[in-house]
C-alpha distance (Angstrom), angle and dihedral (degrees) to the residues before:
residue distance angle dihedral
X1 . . .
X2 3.73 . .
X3 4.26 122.9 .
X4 3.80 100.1 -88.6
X5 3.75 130.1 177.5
X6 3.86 120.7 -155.3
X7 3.58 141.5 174.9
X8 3.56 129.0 -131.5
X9 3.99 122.8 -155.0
X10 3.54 112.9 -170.5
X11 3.79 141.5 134.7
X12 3.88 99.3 -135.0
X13 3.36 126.5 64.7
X14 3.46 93.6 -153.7
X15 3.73 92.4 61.7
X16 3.97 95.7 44.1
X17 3.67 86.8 56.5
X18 4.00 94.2 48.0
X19 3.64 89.7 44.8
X20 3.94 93.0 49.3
X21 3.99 88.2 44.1
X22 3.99 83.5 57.0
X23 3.27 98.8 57.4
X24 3.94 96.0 39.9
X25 3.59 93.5 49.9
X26 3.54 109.0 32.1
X27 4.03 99.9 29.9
X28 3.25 104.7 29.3
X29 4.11 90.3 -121.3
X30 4.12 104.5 144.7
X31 3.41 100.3 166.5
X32 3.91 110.3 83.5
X33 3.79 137.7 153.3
X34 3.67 133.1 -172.5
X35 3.79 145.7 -155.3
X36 3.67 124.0 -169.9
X37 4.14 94.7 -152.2
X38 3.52 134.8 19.6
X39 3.83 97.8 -105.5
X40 4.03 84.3 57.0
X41 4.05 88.6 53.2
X42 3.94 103.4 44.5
X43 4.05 78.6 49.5
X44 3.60 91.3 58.5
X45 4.06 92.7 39.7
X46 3.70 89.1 56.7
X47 3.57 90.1 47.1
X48 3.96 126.7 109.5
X49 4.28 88.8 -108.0
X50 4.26 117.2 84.3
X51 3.68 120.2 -135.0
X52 3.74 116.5 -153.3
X53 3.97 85.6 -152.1
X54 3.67 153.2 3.3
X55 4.26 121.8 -145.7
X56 4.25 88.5 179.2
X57 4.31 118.4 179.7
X58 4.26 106.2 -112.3
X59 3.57 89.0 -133.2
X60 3.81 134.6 54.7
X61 3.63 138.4 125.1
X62 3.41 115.9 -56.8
X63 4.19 117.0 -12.9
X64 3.68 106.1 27.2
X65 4.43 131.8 -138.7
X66 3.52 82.6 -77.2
X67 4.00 97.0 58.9
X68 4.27 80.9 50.3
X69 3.76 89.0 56.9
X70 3.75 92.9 48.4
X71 3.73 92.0 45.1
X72 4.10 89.6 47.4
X73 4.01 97.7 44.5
X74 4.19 87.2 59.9
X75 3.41 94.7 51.1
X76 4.00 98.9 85.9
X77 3.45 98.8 -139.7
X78 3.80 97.7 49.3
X79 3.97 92.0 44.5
X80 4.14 91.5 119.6
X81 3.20 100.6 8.6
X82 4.25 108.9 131.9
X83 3.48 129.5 -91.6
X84 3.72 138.0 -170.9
X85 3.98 118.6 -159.1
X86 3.72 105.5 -158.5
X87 4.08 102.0 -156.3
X88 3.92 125.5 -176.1
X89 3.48 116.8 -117.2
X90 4.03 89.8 -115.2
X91 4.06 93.8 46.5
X92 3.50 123.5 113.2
X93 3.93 124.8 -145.2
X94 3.79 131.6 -132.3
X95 3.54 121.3 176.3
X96 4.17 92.4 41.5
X97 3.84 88.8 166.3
X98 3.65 89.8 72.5
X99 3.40 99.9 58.1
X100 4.05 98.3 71.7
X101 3.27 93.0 85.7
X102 4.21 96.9 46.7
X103 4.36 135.1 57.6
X104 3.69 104.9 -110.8
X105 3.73 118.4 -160.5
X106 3.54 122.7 -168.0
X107 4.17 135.9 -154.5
X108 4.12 89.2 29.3
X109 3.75 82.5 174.1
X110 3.97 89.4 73.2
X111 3.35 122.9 99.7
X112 3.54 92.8 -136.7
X113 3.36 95.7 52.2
X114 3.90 90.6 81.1
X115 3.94 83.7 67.7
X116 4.22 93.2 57.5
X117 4.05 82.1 42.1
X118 3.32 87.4 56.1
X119 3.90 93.9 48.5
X120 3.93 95.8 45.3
X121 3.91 87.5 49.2
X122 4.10 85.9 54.2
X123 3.98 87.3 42.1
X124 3.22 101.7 46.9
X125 3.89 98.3 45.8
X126 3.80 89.1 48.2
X127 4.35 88.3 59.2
X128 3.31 90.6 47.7
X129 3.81 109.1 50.4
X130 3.92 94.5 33.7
């Protein structure tokens, strides 16, 4: 697998530290970074370092995922760069025109969810580097 950098948005530490485990372990991915809210992650985006791709919670306090999408698609050098929306099962979505151009996955809480995370990781990288 190739050197990849990617930021993780999400509320719980717990699950930032599962999801970065994930992609150590399983995909070979060993550069991570996280932000607990979305002001902390458009801060990062803006920032001088380049992140190869986002997997941001929909919903936190204040602006949700979506708000880090918008933020990340005007920055120029993030305009296609991939993102992963990790819903809960019992969310609700506004804004559904938005998410044609990002993977979606939906009841994060499951355990088996880490599996299809896994698999949209693998997919996702495969798009983008053919």
């Amino acid at each position: 697998m190739q050197t990849l950098s990617v930021l993780i948005v999400h509320t719980e530490a717990r699950k930032r530290t599962i999801i970065r485990g994930l992609l150590g372990l399983q995909l070979g991915i060993n550069y991570t970074d996280a932000a607990e809210h979305t002001s902390g992650a458009i801060s990062k985006l803006k920032g001088g370092y380049h992140y190869d791709m986002v997997i941001c919670q929909y919903n936190m306090a204040g602006q949700n995922g979506l708000d880090v999408l918008s933020s990340l698609r005007k920055i120029g050098k993030y305009y296609s760069t991939p993102f992963i929306l990790l819903v809960d099962a019992n969310e609700t979505m506004n804004g559904k025109s938005a998410l044609e151009s990002i993977e979606m996955l939906k009841d994060f809480s499951a355990v088996s969810t880490l599996d299809e995370l896994a698999g949209t990781v693998r997919r996702v990288i495969s798009r983008h580097t053919a």
